[in-house]
VEXNUPA-853491 format. One line per 5 residues: their letters; for each residue x, y negated, z negated of N, C-alpha, C. Coordinates in steps of 0.1 Angstrom, whole numbers. Each point is the difference from the previous one (the first is absolute). Example, Ala and Ser with C-alpha at 12.3 -4.5 7.8 and 13.67 -1.06 7.14 Angstrom:
REM residues 2
as> 132/57/-78/-9/-12/0/9/-12/0  -4/-11/7/9/-11/0/-8/-11/-8 .
This chain:
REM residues 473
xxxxx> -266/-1568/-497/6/3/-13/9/-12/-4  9/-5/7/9/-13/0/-9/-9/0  -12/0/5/-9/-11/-8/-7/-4/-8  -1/14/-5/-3/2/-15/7/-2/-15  11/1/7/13/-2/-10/7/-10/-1 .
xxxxx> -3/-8/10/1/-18/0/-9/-7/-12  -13/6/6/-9/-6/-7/0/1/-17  2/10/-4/6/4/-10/6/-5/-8  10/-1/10/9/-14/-6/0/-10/-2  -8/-9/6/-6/-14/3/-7/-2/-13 .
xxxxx> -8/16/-7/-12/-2/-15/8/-2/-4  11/9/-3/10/1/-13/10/-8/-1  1/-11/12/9/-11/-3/-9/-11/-7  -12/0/5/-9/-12/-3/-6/5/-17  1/12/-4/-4/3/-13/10/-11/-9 .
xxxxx> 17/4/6/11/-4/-13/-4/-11/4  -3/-10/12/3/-16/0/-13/-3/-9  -9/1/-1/-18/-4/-1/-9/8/-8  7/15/-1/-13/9/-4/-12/4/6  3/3/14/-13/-2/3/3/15/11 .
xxxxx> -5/10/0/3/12/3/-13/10/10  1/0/14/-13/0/7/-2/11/-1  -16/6/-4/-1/17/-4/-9/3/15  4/-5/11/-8/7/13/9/-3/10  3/6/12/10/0/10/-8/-4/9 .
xxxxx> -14/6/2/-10/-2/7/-6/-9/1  -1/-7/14/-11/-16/-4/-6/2/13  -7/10/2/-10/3/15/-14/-4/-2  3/-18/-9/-12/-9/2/-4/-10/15  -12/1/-1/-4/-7/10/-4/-11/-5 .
xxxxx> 2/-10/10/-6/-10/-3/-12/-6/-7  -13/5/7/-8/3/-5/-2/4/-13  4/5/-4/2/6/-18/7/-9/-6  9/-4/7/4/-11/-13/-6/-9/0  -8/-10/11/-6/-7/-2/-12/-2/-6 .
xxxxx> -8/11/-2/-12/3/-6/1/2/-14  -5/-12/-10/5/4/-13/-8/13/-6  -16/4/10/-10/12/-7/11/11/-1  8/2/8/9/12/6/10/-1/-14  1/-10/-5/14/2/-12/-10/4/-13 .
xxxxx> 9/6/-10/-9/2/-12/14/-8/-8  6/-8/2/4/-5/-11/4/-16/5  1/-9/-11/3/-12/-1/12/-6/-5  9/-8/0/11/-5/0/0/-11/-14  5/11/-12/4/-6/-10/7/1/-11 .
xxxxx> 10/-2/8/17/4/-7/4/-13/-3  -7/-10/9/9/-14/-4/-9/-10/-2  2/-12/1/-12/-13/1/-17/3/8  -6/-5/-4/-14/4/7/-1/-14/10  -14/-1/6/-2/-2/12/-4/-17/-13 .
xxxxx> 1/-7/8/-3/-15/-7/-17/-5/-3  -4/9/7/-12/2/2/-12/10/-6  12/8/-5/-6/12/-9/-9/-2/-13  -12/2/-3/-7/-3/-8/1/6/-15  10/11/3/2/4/-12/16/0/-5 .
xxxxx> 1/-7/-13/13/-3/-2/6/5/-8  12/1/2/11/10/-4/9/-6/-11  2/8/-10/14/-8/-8/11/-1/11  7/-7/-7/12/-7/11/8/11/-5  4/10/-9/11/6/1/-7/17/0 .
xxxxx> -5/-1/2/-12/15/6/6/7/11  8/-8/10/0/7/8/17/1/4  10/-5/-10/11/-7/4/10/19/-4  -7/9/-1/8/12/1/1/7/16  8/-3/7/-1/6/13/5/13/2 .
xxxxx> -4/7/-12/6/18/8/-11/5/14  12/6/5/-8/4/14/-11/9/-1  -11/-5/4/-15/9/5/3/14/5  -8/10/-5/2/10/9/-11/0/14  7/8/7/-10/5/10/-7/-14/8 .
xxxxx> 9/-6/2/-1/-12/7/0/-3/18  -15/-1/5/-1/0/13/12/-11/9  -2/-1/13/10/-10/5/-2/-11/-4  -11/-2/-3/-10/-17/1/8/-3/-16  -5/7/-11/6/-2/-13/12/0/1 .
xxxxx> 5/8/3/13/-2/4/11/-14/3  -8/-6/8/2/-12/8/-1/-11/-8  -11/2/-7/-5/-10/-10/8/-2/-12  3/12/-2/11/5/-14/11/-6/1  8/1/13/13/-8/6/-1/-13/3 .
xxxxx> -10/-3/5/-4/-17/1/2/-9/-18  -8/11/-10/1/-6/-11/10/-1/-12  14/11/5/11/1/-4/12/-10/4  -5/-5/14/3/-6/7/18/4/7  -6/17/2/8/4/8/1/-4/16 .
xxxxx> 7/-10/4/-2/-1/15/4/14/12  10/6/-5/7/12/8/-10/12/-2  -10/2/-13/-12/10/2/-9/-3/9  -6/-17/-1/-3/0/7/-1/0/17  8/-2/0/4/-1/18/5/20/3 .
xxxxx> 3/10/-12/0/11/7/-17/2/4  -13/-2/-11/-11/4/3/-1/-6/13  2/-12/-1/-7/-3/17/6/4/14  15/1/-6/6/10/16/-4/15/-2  -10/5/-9/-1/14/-2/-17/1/8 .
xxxxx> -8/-13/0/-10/-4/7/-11/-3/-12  3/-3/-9/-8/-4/-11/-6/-14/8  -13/-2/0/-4/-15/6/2/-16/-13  5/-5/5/2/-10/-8/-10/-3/-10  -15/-4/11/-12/-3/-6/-5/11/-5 .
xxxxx> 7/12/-5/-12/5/-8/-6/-3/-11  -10/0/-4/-6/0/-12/-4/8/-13  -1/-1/-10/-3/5/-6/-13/0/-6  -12/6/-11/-8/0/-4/-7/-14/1  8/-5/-8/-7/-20/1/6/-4/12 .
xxxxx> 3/5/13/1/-9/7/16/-3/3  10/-1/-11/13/-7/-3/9/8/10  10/-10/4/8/1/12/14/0/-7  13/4/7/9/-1/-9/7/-16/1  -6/-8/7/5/-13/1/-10/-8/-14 .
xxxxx> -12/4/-5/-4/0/-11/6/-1/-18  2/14/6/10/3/-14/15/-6/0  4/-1/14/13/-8/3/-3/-13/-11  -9/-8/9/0/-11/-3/-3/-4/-16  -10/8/-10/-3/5/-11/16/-3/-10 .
xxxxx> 3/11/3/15/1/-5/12/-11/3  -2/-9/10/12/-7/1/12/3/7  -5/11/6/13/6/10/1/-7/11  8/-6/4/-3/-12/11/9/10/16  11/6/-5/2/9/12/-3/11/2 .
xxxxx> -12/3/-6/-8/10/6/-8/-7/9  -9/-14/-7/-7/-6/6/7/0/18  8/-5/0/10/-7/9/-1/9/14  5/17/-10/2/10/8/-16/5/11  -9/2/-11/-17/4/6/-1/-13/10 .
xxxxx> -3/-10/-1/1/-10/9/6/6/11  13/2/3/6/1/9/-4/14/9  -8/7/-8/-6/10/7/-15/-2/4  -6/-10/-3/-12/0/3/-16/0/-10  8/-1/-10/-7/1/-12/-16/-11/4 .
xxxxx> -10/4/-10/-9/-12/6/0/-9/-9  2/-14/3/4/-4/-10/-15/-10/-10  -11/1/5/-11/-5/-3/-9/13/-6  5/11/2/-10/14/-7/-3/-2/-14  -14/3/-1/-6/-3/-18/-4/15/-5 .
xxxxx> 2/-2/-11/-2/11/-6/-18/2/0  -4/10/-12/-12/0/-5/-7/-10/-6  10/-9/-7/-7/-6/-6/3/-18/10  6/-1/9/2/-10/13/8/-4/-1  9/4/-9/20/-6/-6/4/2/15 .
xxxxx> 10/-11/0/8/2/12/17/3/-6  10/0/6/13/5/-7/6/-18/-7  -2/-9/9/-1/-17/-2/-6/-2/-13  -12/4/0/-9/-6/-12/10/6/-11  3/14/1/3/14/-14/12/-11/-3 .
xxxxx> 12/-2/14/17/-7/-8/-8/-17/-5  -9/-2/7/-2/-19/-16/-6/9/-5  -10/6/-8/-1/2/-14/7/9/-8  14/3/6/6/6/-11/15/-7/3  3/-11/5/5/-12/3/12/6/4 .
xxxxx> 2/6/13/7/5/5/2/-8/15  9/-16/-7/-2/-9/15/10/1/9  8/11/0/10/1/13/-12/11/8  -4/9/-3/-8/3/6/-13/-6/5  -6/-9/-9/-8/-7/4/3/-7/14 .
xxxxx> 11/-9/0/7/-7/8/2/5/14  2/16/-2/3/2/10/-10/7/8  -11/5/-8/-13/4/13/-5/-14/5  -3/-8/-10/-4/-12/7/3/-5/11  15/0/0/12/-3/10/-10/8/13 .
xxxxx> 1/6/-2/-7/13/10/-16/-4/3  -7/-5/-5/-10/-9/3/-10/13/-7  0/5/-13/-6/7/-8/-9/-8/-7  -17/0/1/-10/-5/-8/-2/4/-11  -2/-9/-12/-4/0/-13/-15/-6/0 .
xxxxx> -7/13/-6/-17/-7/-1/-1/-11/-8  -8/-10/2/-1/-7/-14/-9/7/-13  -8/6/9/-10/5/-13/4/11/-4  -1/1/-16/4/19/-1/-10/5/-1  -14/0/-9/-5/10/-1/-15/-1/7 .
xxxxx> -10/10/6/-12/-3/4/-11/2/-11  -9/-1/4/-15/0/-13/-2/15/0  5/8/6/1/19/-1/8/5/2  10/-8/-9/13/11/-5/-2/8/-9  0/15/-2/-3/7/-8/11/-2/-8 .
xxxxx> 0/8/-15/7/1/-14/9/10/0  -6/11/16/11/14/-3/1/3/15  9/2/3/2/1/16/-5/13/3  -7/10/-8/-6/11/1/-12/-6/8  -5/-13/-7/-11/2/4/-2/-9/10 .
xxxxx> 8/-2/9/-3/-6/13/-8/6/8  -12/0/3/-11/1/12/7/9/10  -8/10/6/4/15/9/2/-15/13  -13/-10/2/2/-4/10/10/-13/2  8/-4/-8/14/-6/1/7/2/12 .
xxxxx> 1/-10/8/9/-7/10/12/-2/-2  7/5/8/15/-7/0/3/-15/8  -1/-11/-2/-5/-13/6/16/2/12  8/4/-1/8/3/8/-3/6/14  -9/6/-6/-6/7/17/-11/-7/10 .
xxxxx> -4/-10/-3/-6/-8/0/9/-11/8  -8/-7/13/-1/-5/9/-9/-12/4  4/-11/-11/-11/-6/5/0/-9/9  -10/-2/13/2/-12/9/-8/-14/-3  9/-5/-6/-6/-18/-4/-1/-4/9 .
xxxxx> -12/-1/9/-5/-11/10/-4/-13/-8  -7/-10/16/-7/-10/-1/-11/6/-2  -11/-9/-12/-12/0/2/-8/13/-14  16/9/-5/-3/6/-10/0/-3/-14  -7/1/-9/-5/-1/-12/0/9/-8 .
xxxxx> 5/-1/-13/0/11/-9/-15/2/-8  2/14/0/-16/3/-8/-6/5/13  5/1/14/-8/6/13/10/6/3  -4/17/5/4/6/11/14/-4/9  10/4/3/3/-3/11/13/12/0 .
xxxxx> 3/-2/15/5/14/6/17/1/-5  3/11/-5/14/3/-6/4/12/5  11/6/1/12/13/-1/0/11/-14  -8/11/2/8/3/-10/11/15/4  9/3/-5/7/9/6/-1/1/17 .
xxxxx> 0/-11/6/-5/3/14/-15/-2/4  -7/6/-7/-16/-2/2/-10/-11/-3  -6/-7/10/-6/-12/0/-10/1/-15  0/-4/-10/-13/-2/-7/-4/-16/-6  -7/0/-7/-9/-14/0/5/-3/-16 .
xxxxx> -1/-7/-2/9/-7/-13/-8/-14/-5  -5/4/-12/-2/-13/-8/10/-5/-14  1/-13/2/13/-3/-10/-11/-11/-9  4/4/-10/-13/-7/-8/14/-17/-5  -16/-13/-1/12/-7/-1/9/0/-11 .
xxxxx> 5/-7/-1/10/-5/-13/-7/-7/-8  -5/-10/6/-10/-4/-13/-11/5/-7  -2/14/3/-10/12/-10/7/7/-5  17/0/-4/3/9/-10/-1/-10/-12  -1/-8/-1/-7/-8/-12/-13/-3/-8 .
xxxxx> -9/7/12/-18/0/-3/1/15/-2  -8/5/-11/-5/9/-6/-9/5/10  -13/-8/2/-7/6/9/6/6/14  8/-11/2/4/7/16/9/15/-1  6/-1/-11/9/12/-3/-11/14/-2 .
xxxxx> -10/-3/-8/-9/10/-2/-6/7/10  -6/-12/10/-7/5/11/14/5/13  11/-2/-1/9/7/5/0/13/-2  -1/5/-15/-2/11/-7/-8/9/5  -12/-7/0/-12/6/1/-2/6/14 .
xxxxx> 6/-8/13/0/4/13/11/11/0  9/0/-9/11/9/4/-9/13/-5  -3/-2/-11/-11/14/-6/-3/6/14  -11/-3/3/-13/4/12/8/2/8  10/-3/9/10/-1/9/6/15/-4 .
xxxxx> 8/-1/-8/6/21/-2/-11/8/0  -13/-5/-4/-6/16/-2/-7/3/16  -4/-10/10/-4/7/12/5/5/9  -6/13/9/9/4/13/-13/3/4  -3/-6/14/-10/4/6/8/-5/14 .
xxxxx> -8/6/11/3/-5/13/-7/-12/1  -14/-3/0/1/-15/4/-2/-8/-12  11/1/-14/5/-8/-5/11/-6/1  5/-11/-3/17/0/8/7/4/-10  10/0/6/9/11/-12/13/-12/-9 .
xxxxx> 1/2/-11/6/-5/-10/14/8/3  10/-6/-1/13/4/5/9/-2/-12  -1/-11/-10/7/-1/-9/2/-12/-6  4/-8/-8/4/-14/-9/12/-5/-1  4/-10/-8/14/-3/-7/-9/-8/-11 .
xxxxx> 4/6/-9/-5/-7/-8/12/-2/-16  16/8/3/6/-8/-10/10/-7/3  -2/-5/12/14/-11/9/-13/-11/8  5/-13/0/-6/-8/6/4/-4/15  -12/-2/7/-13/-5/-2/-3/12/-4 .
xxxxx> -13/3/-5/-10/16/0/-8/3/9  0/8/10/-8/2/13/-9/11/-5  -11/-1/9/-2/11/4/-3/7/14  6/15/3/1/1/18/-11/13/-2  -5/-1/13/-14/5/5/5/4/15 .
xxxxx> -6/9/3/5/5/19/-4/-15/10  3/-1/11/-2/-11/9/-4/1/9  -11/-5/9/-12/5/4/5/-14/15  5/3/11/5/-8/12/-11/-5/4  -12/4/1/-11/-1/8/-11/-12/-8 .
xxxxx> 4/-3/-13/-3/-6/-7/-16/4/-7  -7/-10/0/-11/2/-10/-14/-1/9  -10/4/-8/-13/0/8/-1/-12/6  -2/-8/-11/-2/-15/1/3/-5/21  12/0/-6/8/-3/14/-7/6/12 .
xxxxx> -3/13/0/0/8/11/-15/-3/2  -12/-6/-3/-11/-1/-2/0/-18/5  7/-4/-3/0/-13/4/6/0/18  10/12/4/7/-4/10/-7/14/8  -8/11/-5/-10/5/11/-15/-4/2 .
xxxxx> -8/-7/-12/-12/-5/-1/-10/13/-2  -7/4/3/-12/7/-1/4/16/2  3/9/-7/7/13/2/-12/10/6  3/10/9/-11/12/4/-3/6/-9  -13/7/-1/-6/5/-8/11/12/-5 .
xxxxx> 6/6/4/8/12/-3/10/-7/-6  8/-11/4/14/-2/-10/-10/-8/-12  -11/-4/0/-5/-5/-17/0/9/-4  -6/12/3/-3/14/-9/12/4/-6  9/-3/14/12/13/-9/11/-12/-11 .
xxxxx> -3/-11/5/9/-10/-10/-11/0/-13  -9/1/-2/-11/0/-6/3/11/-11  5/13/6/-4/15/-9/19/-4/-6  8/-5/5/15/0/-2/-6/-13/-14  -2/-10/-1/-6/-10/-10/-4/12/-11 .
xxxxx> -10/7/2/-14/6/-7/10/8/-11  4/9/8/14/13/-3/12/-8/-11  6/-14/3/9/-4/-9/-8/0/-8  -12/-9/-6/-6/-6/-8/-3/14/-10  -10/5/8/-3/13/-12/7/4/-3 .
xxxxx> 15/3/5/11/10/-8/3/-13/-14  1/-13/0/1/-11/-11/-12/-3/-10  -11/6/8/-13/-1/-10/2/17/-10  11/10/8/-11/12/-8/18/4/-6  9/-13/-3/10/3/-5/0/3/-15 .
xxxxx> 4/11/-6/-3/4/-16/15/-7/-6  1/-1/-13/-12/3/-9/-11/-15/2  6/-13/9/-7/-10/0/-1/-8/12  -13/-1/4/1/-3/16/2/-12/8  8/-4/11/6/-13/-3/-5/-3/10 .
xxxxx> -11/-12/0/-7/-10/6/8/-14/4  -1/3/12/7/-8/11/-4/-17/-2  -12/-6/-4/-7/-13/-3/10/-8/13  7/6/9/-2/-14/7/8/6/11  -14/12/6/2/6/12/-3/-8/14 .
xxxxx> 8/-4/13/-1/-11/7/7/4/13  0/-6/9/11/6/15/12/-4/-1  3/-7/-7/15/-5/-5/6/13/-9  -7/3/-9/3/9/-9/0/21/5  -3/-6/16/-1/18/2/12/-1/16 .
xxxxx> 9/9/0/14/-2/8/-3/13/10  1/-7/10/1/11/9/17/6/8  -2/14/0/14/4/1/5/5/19  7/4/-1/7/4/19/-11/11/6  -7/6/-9/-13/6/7/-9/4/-3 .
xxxxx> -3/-17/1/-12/-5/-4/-11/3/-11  9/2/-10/-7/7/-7/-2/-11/-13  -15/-4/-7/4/-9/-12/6/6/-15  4/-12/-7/3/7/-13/-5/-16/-9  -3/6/-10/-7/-8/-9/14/-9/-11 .
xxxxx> -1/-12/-1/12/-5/-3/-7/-11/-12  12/-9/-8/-5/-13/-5/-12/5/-18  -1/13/-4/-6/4/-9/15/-2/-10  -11/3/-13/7/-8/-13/6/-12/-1  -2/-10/11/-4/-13/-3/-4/-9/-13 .
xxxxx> -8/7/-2/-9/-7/-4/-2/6/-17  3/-7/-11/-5/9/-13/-7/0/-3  -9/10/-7/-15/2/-6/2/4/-15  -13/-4/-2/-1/3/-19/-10/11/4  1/8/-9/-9/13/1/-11/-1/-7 .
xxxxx> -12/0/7/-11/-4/-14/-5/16/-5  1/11/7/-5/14/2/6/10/8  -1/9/-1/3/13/12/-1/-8/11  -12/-4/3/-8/-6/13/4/-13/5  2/-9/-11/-5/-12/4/12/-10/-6 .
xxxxx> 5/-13/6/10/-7/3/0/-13/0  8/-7/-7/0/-17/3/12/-3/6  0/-13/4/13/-6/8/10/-3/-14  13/2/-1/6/-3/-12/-1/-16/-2  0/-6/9/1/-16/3/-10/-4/6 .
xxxxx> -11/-9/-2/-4/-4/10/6/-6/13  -7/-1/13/2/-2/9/13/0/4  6/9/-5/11/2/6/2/3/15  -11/2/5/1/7/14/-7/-15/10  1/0/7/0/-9/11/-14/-1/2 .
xxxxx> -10/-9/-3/-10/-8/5/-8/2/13  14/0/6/-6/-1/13/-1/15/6  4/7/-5/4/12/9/-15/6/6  -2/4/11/-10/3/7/-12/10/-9  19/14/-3/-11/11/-1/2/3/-13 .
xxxxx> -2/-10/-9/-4/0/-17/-11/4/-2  -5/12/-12/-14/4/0/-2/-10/-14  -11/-3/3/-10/-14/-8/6/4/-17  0/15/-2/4/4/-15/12/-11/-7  8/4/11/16/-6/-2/-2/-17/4 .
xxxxx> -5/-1/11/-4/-15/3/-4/-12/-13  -10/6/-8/-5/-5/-11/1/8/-12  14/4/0/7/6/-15/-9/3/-8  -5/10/7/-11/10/-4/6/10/-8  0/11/-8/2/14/-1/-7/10/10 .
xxxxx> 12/7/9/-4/7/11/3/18/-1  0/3/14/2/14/-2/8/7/16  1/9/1/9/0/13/-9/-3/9  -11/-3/0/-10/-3/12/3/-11/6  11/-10/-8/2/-14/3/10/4/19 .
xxxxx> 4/14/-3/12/2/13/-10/5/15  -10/5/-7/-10/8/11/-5/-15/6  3/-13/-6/-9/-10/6/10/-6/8  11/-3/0/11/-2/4/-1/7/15  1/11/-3/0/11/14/-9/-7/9 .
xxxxx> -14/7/-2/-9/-4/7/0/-17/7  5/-9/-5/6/-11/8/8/1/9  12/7/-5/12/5/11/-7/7/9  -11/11/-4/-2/8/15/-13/-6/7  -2/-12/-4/-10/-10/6/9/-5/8 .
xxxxx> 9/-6/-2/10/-5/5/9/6/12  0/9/1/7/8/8/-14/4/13  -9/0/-7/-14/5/8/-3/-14/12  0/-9/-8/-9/-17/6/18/-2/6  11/-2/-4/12/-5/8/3/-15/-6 .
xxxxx> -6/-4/-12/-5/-12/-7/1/0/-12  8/-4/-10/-7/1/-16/-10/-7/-2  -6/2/-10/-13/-1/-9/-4/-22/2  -14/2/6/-1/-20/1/11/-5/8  10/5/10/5/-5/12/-8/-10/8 .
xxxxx> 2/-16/-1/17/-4/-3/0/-10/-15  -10/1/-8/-4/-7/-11/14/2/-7  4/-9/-11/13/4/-6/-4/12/-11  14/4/-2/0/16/-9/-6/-7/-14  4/-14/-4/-10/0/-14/-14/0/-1 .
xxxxx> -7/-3/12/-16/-2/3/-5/16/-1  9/3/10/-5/13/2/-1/13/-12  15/-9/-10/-2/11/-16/-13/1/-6  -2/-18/-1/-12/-6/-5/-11/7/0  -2/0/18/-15/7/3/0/15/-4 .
xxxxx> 10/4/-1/-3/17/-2/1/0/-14  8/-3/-7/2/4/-17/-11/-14/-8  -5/-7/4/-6/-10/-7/-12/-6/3  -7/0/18/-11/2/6/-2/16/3  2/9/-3/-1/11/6/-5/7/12 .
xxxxx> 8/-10/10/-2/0/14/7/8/9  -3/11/12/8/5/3/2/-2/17  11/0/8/2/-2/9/-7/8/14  -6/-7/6/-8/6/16/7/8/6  -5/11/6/5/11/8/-5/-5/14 .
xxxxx> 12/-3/6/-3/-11/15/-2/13/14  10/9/-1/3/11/4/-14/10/2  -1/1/13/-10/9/2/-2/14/-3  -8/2/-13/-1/11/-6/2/18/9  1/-4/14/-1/15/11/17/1/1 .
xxxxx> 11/-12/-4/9/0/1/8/9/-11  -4/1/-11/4/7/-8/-12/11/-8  2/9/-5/-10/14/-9/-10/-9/-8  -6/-2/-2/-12/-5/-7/7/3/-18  4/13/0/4/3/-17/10/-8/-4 .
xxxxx> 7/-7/12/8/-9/-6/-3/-14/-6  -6/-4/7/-9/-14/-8/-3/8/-13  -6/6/-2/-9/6/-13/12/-4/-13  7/11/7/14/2/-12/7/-15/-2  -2/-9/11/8/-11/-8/-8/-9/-8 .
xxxxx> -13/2/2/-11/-6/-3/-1/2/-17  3/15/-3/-5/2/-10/17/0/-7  10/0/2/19/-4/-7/-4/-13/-5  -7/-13/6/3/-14/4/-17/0/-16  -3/11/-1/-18/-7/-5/5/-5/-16 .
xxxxx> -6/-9/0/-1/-9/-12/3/6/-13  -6/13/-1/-4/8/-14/10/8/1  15/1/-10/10/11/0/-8/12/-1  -9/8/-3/-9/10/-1/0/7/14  -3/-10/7/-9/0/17/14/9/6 .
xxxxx> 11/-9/-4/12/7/11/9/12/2  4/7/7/3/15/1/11/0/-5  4/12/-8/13/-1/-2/11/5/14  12/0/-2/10/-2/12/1/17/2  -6/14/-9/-1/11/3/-12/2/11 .
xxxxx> -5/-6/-6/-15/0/7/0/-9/18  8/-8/0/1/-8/9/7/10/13  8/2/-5/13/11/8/-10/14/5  -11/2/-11/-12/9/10/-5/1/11  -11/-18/-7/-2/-9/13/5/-1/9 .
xxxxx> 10/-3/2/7/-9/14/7/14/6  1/13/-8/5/14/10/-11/5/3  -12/-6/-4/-15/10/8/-1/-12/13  4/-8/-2/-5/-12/13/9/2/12  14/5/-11/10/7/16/-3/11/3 .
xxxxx> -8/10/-8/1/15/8/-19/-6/9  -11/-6/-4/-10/-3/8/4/-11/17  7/-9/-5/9/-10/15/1/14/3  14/5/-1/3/12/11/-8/12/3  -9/5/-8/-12/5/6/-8/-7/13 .
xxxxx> 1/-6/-5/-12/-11/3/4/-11/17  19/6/2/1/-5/13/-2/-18/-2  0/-11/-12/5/-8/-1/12/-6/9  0/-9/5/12/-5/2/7/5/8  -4/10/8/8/10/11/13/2/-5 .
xxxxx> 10/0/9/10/3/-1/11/-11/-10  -10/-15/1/11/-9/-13/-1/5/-11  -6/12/-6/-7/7/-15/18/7/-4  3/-5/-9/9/17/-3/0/2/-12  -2/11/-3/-1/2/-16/15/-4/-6 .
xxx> -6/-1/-16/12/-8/-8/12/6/0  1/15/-1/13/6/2/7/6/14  1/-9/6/0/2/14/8/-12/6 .
């Protein structure tokens, strides 16, 4: 009761000095909740907006400060930060209000501090821990908010503190309404990235997010200036949210209105086919099969994707990741942009945009043909040639000879491997993925038939003794 009646007093002294009068005793927030802006339904706009904010405010819009009702701790905090009550603030945080919480956009009360020009509030959050590099929604830091509303004692003094000012403000997908930021929006703060030797932007490489390892592409800096590159950023992000399959890899999320603009995907330790095919050589008839039906399974769920089916055009062992058990997932799709000629049928947006050399190019796409998803069934059938022989395709001839002969002599590579070593139906099926005529080749429903009648006949059939194990096993 005596602590109730303290507190009490604490509002109604801070009402006469400030006006500012707290309508909850209770603050049995967790951390968690304040940090998570989905969990707030309100945003912080009593005072100056975020420097960064895309939508702009008259300058005297907001210069009436009567107190909010029904004001959570977080508002609360923010409210006292921007009154630039120091003694409110320091009750919320000995009451356990977290410094960093956030609000809707993101905004911290060292934000609005800095916003407003209150330099000992600034002073004070600092001394508790404040973060002093946290961006809002739109990637404002509290540094950037005090220079553009030329607040240089505070400026002065995060700096002092060794606080970063972006140089760039805005990216090529900053939206016009912060409603309409993207479900799959990053907080770049959570984010972990480890800048090695040897890394390149525009590729993969391994990051943190909240703790959990995932794979991270940072698109460069010199494509928020090219249209095209921005588009086909676009265009991968599209295809990227709409799949969930098990052996597709899974899309985790973007940044796309704070720079750099990434995008993060799950992270696969074991790495890629590619790799694992080069460092085991020739795989047993059972792990082709079952890597084979894990290939087959991604692809159809991206072929028989509605309302529009998204064709992989540059399906490869590089592009398929294998995960901690052993399982593949189909990776490296929407790459590549297409012009739609039909329901059916497809051109490359660009010519040759895709690599020359790549092995397992079907002739369509090779010679900027108008194709159809059969171009992916031919792809395959190389890979599970490849996994069969222990060899890619015209081994050791170089990969442009070898494009040559297949998409331009219409040549196909020798089966060295003695046909008792593997099911006879398997040659067949790669024979007819790989055949010349998009007509000839199976689609990837049809394929995934195939190759589960060849596992339930092998295991009939006492194949392979005991190296045999069926795919889910």
């Amino acid at each position: 009761m005596d602590n109730i009646t303290a507190q009490l007093k604490r509002g109604i002294s801070r009402q006469f000095s400030t006006g500012s009068l707290r309508h909850s005793l209770s603050r049995q927030f967790s951390r968690q909740s304040s940090l998570d802006p989905r969990r707030n339904n309100l945003r912080f706009s009593f005072g100056r907006q975020s420097s960064l904010d895309p939508i702009r405010r008259s300058p005297g819009e907001d210069n009436d400060l009567s107190v909010p009702e029904n004001l959570d701790s977080t508002m609360q905090l923010l409210f006292m930060a921007c009154r630039g009550d120091v003694r409110g603030v320091q009750d919320l945080l000995n009451d356990g209000t977290d410094v960093n919480s956030i609000d809707l956009d993101g905004r911290t009360a060292l934000h609005i501090a800095a916003c407003e020009g209150h330099a000992e509030v600034v002073k004070f959050l600092l001394t508790r821990k404040a973060n002093i590099d946290a961006r809002d929604r739109w990637g404002s830091t509290a540094a950037a908010d005090a220079k553009y509303y030329g607040n240089i004692e505070v400026y002065t003094i995060l700096k002092a503190r060794g606080a970063k000012v972006q140089s760039i403000r805005k990216t090529p997908m900053t939206v016009a309404n912060p409603r309409e930021v993207p479900e799959y929006e990053l907080n770049p703060s959570e984010l972990q990235i480890r800048r090695g030797d040897g890394i390149s932007k525009g590729t993969y490489q391994v990051a943190k997010w909240n703790g959990t390892k995932v794979a991270v592409k940072i698109l460069d800096k010199d494509c928020y200036f090219n249209p095209d590159s921005i588009n086909a950023f676009k265009h991968e992000l599209t295809l990227l949210e709409r799949v969930r399959h098990p052996n597709v890899v899974q899309f985790v999320g973007a940044v796309t209105q704070n720079l750099p603009m990434m995008i993060v995907s799950e992270y696969h330790p074991m790495g890629d086919l590619g790799f694992y095919l080069q460092k085991k050589g020739r795989l047993s008839p059972s792990k082709a099969l079952r890597f084979a039906l894990d290939i087959a399974r991604g692809m159809n769920y991206l072929h028989e994707c509605k309302p529009d089916p998204i064709i992989h055009c540059d399906l490869k062992p590089k592009n398929i990741l294998l995960d901690n058990g052993g399982q593949l997932k189909v990776a490296g799709f929407g790459m590549i942009r297409l012009s739609k000629m039909s329901p059916d049928k497809a051109k490359l947006a660009q010519p040759m945009v895709t690599d020359s050399s790549n092995l397992y190019l079907a002739p369509e796409i090779y010679n900027d043909e108008v194709f159809d998803r059969s171009v992916d069934a031919f792809s395959f059938g190389l890979i599970l040639y490849e996994m069969v022989e222990g060899m890619q395709p015209f081994h050791p001839r170089p990969p442009e000879e070898s494009s040559k002969a297949m998409c331009v002599e219409r040549k196909r590579p020798p089966f060295k491997i003695k046909s008792k070593s593997y099911p006879p139906d398997l040659k067949e099926l790669i024979e007819e993925c790989w055949a010349p005529e998009p007509v000839v080749r199976p689609t990837f429903s049809e394929i995934i038939v195939r190759l589960d009648k060849i596992v339930a006949n092998c295991s009939k059939q006492g194949w392979w003794k005991d190296t045999f194990k069926l795919p889910w096993k």
